[in-house]
KOLBA-780931 format. One record per residue (C-alpha): residue in one letter; x, y, z. Coordinates in steps of 0.02 Angstrom, whole numbers, plus 32768, in hexadecimal, padded with zeros to 4 digits. Example, Ala and Ser with C-alpha at 12.3 -4.5 7.8 and 13.67 -1.06 7.14 Angstrom:
<ronus>
[ronu "A" [8267 7F1F 8186]]
[ronu "S" [82AC 7FCB 8165]]
</ronus>
This chain:
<ronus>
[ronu "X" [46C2 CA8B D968]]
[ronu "X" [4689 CA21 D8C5]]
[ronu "X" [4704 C99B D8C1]]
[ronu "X" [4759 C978 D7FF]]
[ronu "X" [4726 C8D1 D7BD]]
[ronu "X" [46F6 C889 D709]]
[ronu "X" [4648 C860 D711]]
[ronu "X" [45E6 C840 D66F]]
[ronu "X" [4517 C85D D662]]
[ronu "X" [44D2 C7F9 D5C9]]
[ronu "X" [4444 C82D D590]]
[ronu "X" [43D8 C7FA D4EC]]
[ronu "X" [4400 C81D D436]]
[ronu "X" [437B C875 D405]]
[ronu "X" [430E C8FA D453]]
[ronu "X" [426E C94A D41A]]
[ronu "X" [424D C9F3 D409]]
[ronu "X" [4189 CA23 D3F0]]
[ronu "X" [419E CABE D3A5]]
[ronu "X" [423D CAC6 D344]]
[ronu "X" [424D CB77 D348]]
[ronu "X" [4243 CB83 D402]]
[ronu "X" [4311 CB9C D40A]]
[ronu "X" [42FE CC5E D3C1]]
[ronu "X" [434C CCC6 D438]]
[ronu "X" [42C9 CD34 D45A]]
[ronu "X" [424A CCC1 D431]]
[ronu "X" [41BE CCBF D4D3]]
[ronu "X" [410D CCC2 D50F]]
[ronu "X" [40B7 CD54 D553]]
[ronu "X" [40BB CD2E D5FF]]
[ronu "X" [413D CCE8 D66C]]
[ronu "X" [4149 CC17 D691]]
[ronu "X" [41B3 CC45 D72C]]
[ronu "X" [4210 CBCB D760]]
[ronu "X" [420A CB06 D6EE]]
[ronu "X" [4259 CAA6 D787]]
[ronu "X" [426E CAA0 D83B]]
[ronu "X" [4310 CB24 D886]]
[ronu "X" [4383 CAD1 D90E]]
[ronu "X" [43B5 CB3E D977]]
[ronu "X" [4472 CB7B D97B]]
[ronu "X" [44EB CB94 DA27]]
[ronu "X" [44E8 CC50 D9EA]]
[ronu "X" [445D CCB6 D996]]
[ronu "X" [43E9 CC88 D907]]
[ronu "X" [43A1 CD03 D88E]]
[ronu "X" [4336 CCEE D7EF]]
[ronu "X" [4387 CD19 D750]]
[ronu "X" [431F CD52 D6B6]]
[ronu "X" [433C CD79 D5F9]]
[ronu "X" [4328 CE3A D5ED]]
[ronu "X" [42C8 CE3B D562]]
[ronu "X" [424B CDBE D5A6]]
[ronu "X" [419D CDC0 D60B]]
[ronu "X" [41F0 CD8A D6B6]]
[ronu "X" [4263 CE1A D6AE]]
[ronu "X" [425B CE98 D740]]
[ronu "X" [4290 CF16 D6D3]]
[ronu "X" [4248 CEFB D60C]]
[ronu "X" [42A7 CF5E D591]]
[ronu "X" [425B CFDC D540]]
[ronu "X" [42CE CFDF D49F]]
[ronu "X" [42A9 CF68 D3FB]]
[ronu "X" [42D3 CED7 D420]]
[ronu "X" [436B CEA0 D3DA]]
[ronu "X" [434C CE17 D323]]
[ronu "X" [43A3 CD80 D330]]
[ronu "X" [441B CDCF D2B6]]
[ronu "X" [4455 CE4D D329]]
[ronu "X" [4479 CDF7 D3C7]]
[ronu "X" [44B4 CD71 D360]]
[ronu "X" [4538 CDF5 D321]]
[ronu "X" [453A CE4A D3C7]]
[ronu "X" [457D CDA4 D40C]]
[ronu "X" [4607 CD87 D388]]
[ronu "X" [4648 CE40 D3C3]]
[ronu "X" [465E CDFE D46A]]
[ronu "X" [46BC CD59 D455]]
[ronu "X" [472D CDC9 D3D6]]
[ronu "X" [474C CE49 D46A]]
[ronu "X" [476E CDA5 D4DA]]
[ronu "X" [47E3 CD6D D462]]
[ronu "X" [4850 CE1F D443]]
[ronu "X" [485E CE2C D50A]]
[ronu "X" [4882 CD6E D523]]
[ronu "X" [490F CD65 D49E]]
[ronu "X" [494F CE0A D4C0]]
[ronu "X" [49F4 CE00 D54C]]
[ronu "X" [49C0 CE3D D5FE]]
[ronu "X" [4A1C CEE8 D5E9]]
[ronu "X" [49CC CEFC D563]]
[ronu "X" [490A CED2 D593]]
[ronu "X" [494A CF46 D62E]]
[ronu "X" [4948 CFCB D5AA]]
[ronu "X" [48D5 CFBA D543]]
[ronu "X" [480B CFEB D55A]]
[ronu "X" [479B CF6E D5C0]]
[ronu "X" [473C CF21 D51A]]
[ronu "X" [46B4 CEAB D564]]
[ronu "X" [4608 CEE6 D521]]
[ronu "X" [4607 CF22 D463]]
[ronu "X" [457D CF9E D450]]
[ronu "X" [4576 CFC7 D38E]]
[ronu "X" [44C9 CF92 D36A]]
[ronu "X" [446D D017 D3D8]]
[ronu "X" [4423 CFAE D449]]
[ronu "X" [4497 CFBC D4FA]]
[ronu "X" [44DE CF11 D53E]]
[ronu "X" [4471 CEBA D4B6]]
[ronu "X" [44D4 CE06 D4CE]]
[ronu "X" [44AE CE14 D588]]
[ronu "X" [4424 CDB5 D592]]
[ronu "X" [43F9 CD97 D649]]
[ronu "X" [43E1 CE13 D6E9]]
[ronu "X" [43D7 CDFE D7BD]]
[ronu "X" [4378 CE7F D830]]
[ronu "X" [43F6 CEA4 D8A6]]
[ronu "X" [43E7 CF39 D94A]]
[ronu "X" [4462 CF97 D952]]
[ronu "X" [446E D020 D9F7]]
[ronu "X" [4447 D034 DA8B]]
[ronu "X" [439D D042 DA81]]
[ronu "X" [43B2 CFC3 D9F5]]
[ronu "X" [4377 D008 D955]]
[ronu "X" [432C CF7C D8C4]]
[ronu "X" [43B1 CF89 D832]]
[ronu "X" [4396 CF0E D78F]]
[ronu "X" [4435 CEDE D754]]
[ronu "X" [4493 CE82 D6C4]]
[ronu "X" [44EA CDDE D6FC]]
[ronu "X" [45A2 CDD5 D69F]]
[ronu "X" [4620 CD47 D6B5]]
[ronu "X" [468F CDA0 D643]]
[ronu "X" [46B7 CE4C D6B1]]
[ronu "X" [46FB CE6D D74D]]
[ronu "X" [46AF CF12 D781]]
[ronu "X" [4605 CF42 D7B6]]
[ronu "X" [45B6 CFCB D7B2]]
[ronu "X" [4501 D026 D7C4]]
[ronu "X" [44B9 D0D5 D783]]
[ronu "X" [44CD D154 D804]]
[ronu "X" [4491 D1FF D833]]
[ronu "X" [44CF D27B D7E9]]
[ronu "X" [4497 D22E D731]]
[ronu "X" [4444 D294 D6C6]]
[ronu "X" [43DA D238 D64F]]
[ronu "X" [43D0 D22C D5B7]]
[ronu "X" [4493 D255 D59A]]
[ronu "X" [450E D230 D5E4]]
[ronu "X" [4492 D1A9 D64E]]
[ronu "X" [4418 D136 D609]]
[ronu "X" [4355 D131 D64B]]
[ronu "X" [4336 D09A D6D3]]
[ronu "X" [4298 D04F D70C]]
[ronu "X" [42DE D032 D7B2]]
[ronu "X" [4303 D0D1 D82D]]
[ronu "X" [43CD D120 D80F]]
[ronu "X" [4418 D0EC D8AD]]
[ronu "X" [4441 D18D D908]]
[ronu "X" [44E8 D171 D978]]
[ronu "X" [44B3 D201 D9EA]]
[ronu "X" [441A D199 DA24]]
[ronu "X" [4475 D0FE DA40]]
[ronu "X" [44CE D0EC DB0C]]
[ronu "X" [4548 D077 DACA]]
[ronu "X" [4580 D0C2 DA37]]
[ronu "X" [4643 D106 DA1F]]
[ronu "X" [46AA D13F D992]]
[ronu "X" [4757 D103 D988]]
[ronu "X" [47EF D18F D982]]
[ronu "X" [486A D17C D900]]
[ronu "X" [48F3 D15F D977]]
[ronu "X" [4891 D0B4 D9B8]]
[ronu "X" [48C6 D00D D983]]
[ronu "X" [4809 CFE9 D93A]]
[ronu "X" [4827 D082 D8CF]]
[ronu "X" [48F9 D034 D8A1]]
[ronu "X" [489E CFA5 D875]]
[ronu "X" [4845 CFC7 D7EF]]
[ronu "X" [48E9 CFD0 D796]]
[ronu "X" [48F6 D04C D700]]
[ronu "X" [488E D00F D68C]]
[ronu "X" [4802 D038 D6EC]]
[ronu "X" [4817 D0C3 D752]]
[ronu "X" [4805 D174 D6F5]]
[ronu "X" [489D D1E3 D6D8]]
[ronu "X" [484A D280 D726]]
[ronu "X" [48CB D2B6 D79F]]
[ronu "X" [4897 D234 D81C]]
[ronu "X" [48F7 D262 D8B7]]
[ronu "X" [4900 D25C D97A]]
[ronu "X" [484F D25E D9D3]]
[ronu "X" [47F8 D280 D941]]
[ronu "X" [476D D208 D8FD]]
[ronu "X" [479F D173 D8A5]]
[ronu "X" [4778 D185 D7DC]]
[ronu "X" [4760 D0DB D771]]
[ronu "X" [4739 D0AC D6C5]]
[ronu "X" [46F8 D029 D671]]
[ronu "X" [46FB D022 D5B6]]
[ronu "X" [4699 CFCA D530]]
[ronu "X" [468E CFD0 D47A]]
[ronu "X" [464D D054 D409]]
[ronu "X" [469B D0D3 D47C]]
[ronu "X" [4614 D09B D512]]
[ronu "X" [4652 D0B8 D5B2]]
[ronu "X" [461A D0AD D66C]]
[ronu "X" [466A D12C D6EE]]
[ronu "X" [4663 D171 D79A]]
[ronu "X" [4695 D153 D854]]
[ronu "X" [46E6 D0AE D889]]
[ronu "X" [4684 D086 D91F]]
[ronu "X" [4640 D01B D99E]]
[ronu "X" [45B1 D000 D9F9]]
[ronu "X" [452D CF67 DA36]]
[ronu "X" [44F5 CEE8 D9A9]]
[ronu "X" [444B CE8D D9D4]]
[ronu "X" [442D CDF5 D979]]
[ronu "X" [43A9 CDAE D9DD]]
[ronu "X" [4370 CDD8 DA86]]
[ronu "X" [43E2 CD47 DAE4]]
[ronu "X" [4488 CD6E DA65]]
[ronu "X" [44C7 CE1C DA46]]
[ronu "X" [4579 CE50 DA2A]]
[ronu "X" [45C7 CED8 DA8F]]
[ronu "X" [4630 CF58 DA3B]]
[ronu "X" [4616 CF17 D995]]
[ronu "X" [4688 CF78 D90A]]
[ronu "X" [4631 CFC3 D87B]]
[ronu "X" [4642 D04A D80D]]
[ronu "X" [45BF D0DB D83B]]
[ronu "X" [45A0 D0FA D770]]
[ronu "X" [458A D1C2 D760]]
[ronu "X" [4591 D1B1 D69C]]
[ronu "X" [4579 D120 D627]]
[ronu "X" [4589 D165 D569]]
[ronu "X" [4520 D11C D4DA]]
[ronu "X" [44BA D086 D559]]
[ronu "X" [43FE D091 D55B]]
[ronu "X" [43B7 D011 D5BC]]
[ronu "X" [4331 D00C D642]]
[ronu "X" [43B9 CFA1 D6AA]]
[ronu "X" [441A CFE7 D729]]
[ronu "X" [44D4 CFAB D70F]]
[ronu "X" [4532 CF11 D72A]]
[ronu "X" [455E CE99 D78F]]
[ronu "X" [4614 CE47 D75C]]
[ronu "X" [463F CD8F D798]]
[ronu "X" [46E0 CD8C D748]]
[ronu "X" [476F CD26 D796]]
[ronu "X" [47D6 CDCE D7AD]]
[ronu "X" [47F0 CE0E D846]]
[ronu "X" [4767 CEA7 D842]]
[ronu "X" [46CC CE4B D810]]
[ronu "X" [4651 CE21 D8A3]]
[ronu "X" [468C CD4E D8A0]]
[ronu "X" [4712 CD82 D8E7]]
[ronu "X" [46E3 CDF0 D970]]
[ronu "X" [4664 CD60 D99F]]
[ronu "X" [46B8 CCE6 DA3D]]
[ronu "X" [468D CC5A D9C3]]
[ronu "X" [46CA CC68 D91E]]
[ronu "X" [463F CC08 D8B0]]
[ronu "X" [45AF CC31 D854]]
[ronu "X" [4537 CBE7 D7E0]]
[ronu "X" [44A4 CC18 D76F]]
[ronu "X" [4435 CBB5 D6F3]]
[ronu "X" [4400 CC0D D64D]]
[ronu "X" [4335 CBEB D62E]]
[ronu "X" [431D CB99 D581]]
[ronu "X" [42AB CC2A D561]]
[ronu "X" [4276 CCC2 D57E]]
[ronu "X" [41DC CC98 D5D3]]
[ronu "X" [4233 CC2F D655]]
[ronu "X" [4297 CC71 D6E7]]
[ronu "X" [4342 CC32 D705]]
[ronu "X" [43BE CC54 D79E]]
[ronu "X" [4461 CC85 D801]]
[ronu "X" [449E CC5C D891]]
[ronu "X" [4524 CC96 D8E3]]
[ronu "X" [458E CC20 D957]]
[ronu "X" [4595 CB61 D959]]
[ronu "X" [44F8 CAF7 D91D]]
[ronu "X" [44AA CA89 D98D]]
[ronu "X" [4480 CA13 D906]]
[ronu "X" [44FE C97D D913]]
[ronu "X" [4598 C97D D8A0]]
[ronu "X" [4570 C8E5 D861]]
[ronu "X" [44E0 C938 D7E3]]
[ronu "X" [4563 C990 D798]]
[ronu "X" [45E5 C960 D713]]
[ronu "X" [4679 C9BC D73C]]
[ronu "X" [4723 C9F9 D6E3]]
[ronu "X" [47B9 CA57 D727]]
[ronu "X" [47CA CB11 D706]]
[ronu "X" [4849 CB27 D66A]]
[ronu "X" [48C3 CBCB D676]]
[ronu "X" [4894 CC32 D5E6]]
[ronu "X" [491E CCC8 D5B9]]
[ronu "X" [4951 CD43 D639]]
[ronu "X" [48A0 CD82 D666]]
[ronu "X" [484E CD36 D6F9]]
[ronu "X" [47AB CD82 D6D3]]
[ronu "X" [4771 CCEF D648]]
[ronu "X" [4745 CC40 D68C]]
[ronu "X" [47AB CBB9 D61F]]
[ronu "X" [478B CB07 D615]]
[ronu "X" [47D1 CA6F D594]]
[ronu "X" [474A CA20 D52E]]
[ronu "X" [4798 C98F D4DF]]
[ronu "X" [4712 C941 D472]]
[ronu "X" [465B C950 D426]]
[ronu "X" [45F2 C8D4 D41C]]
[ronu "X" [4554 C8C1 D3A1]]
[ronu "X" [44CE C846 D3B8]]
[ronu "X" [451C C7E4 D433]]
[ronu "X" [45BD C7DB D3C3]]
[ronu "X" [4682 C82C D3F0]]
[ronu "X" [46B7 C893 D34F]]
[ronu "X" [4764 C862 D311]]
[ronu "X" [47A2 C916 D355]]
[ronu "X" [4864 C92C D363]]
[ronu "X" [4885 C94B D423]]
[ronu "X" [48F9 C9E2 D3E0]]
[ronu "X" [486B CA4B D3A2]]
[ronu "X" [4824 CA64 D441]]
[ronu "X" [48C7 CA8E D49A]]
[ronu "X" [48B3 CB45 D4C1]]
[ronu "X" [4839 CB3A D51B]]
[ronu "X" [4772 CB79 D527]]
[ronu "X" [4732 CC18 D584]]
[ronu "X" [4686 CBFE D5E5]]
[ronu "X" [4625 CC9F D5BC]]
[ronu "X" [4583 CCE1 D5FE]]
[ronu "X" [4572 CD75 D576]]
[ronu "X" [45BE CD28 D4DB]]
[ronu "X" [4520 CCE3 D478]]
[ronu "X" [4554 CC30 D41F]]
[ronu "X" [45D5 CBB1 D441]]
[ronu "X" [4677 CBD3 D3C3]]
[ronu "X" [46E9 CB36 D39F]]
[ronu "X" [4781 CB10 D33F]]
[ronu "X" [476B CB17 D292]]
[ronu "X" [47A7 CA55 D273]]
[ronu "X" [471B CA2E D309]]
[ronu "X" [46A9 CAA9 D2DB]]
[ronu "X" [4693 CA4E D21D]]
[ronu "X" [4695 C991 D270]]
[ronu "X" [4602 C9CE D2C8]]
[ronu "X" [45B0 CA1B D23A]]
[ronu "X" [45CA C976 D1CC]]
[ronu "X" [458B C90C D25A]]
[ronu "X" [44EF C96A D287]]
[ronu "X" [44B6 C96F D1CC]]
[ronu "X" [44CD C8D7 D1BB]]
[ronu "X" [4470 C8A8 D26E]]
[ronu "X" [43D5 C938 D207]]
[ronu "X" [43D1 C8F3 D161]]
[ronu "X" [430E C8C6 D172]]
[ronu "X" [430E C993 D17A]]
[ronu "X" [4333 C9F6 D0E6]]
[ronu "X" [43AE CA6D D0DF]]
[ronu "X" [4382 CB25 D0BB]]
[ronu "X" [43F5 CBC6 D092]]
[ronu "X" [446E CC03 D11C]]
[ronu "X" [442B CC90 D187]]
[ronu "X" [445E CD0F D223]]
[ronu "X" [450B CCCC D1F5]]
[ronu "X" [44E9 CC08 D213]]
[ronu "X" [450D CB9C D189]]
[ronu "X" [44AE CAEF D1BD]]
[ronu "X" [4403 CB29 D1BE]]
[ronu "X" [4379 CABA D1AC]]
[ronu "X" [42B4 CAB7 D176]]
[ronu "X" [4261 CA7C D214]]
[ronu "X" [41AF CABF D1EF]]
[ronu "X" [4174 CA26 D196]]
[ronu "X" [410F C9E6 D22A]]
[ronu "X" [411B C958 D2A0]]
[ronu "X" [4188 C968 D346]]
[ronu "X" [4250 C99B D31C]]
[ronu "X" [42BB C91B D34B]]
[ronu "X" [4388 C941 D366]]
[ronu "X" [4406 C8E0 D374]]
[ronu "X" [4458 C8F6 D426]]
[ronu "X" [4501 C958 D424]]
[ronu "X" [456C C964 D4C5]]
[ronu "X" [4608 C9CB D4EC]]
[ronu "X" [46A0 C966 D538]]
[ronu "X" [4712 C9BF D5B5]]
[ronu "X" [47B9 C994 D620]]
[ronu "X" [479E C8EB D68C]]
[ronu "X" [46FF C89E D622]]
[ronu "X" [4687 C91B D655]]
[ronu "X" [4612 C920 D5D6]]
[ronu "X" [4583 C990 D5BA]]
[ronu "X" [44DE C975 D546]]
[ronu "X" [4484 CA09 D514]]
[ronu "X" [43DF CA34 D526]]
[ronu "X" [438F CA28 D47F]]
[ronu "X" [4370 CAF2 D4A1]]
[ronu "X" [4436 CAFD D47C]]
[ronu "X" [4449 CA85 D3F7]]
[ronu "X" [43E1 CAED D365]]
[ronu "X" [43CC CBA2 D36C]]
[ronu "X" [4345 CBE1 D2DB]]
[ronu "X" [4352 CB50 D294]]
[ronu "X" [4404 CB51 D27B]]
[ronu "X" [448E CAF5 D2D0]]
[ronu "X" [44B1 CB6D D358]]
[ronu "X" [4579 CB68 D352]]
[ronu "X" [45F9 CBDC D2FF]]
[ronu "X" [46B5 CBC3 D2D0]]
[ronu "X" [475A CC17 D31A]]
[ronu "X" [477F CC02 D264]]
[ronu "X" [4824 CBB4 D282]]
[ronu "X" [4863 CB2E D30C]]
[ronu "X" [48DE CB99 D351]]
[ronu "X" [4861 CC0E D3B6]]
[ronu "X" [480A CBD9 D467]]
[ronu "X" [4763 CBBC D452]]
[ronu "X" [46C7 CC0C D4B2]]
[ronu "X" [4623 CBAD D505]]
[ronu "X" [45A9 CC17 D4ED]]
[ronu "X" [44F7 CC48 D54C]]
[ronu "X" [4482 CBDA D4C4]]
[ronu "X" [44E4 CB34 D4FC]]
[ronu "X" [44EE CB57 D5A5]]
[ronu "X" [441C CB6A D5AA]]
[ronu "X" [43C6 CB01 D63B]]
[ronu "X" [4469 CAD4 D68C]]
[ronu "X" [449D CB07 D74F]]
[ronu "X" [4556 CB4A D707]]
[ronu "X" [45C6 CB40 D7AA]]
[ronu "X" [4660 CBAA D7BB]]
[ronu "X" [46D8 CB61 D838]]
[ronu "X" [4753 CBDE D841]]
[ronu "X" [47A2 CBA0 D8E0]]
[ronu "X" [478F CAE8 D8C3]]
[ronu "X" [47BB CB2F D7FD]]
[ronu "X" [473D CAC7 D7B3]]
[ronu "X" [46A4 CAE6 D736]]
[ronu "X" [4619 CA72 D756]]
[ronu "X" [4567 CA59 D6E0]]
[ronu "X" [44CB CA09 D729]]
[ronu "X" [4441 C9E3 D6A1]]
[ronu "X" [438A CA22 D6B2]]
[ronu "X" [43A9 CAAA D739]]
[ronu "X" [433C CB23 D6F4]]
</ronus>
């Protein structure tokens, strides 16, 4: 396992960006750039990971795509619903509904941003599905769904237990099935031998249910998992996506991470979405010492989030006078939530520094609800002032330019108080290999994976 040790990267103080609007989210060419750099290979499996809505994806949405406005908003949803669960008590998130992808805007799982091809079966059937840090509960379309209601059209063939050798349903008397706890299995008079019922909810009244099963996960022709747990999805309410579920990497106990024999993964989020990015599940092979690396940071009563402790920001080289305090409950690494939210008192010493650092650029009216926005059309090549995130033990991180400025617009948001944890969102975490540790309990960044 990683081993946890400060290490700083220095880096320069200002980068150039070519085409200053590159950093829109769904900004990309027309055809796909694959892959910008050279892939180690991993001690487990390796699997490219696209932005849905791009050219490399296996499975291209059909839908509108979503403005920057809405998965801007679609994002703020989703560190909200973090926050309720996280600073609810654990009876309490044991009650309440499983709130991890807000679906108001129309467009199902729009914050989810990046998808695997998995096989699932025996056979092994192709199945596109949405990577999430932030759940702990898989799950695939499968026959019977009707489409349209209550299923949702897929590009990809329904996976059909009946054809699959390997495939089982759990009984509601089996410990898989007790395990799901009651939050997530359905109150249908679930008894004895008969088939195992979950649910899964999201917001706007969304919902994925079924069978709680198991059967073989393929996730490249030398790794598979035997008698992976998923939920065989039989209805999913108001979703309507070409993609064919989920696939949770949550720290809880149910997601696939922890029915692996090594419990790490990593992926690297392209800058664009032209470029192809990646996850791996198991160990990297690429040498700890590329990483910087800071201890996992307990977060609440929910083991599904990934905490760490960022401690300090730094902007063009220089440490902003940030009271320790501020950043004392913690950060949640998140895969689905959109931009990075900070303290308020941190959030507005990095505003102040970074217009400051842009003061060549004029300023222009806030927009998509980012309030340091900036004219960068006036020609020439963009320059930015570097900004890097501090965490527990010196590790510090410098973002890709790609997660410094968003639209032209400082892409970070406020908790709007210093009281709250804050989140580390997808835009900052663009062209990094993010390593989750979970038994070495460790988070580790290595620039210019992807």
């Amino acid at each position: 396992m990683i081993p946890v040790w400060p290490l700083l990267l220095l880096f320069s103080i200002s980068s150039p960006i070519a085409d200053a609007t590159r950093s829109s989210l769904m900004k990309s060419n027309a055809v796909c750039s694959g892959q910008r750099v050279s892939i180690p290979s991993s001690s487990g499996a390796w699997l490219p990971l696209n932005h849905r809505h791009g050219p490399c994806s296996p499975s291209p949405s059909s839908e509108r795509i979503p403005s920057t406005a809405d998965v801007l908003l679609s994002g703020r949803l989703r560190a909200d619903s973090i926050r309720r669960r996280l600073n609810g008590s654990a009876a309490a998130a044991e009650r309440s509904d499983v709130v991890t992808v807000p679906t108001t805007l129309g467009t199902s799982l729009g914050n989810y941003e990046y998808v695997v091809t998995v096989g699932l079966g025996t056979p092994a059937v192709t199945q596109t599905v949405i990577m999430d840090t932030g759940s702990d509960v898989s799950w695939v379309q499968c026959r019977p769904c009707p489409v349209p209601a209550p299923c949702h059209v897929q590009k990809d063939p329904v996976f059909d237990p009946a054809g699959s050798a390997t495939y089982s349903a759990f009984s509601c008397s089996s410990t898989a099935c007790l395990g799901l706890g009651r939050r997530r299995a359905a109150s249908n008079g679930c008894s004895g031998s008969s088939p195992c019922q979950y649910i899964v909810k999201y917001g706007a009244g969304s919902n994925s249910t079924g069978t709680y099963s198991s059967d073989k996960l393929t996730l490249t022709p030398a790794y598979a998992v035997d008698g992976f747990r998923f939920g065989c999805s039989h209805a999913d309410p108001l979703f309507s996506d070409l993609t064919d579920g989920l696939i949770a990497l949550g720290g809880g106990s149910l997601s696939l991470v922890s029915q692996m024999a090594e419990k790490a993964f990593s992926y690297c989020l392209p800058p664009t979405a032209s470029h192809s990015g990646f996850l791996t599940l198991g160990v990297p092979r690429v040498s700890s010492s590329r990483f910087v690396v800071t201890p996992m940071h307990s977060i609440g009563n929910i083991k599904t989030y990934y905490g760490v402790l960022l401690q300090g920001i730094t902007v063009a080289g220089r440490r902003l006078g940030i009271p320790p305090s501020v950043f004392a409950a913690g950060s949640v690494v998140d895969s689905g939530t959109v931009v990075t939210e900070l303290p308020l008192t941190a959030y507005r010493a990095l505003q102040a520094a970074f217009t400051k650092e842009m003061r060549m650029y004029p300023q222009v009216a806030p927009k998509n609800g980012f309030d340091t926005c900036f004219n960068l059309t006036t020609g020439g090549e963009v320059k930015l002032p570097s900004v890097a995130l501090v965490f527990d033990r010196g590790a510090s991180v410098e973002l890709d330019p790609s997660g410094i400025i968003f639209d032209g617009c400082l892409a970070f948001a406020s908790t709007g108080d210093d009281t709250s944890f804050g989140i580390i969102g997808n835009v900052q975490q663009r062209t990094f290999e993010v390593l989750y540790d979970i038994a070495g309990q460790a988070v580790g960044f290595r620039r210019g994976a992807c």
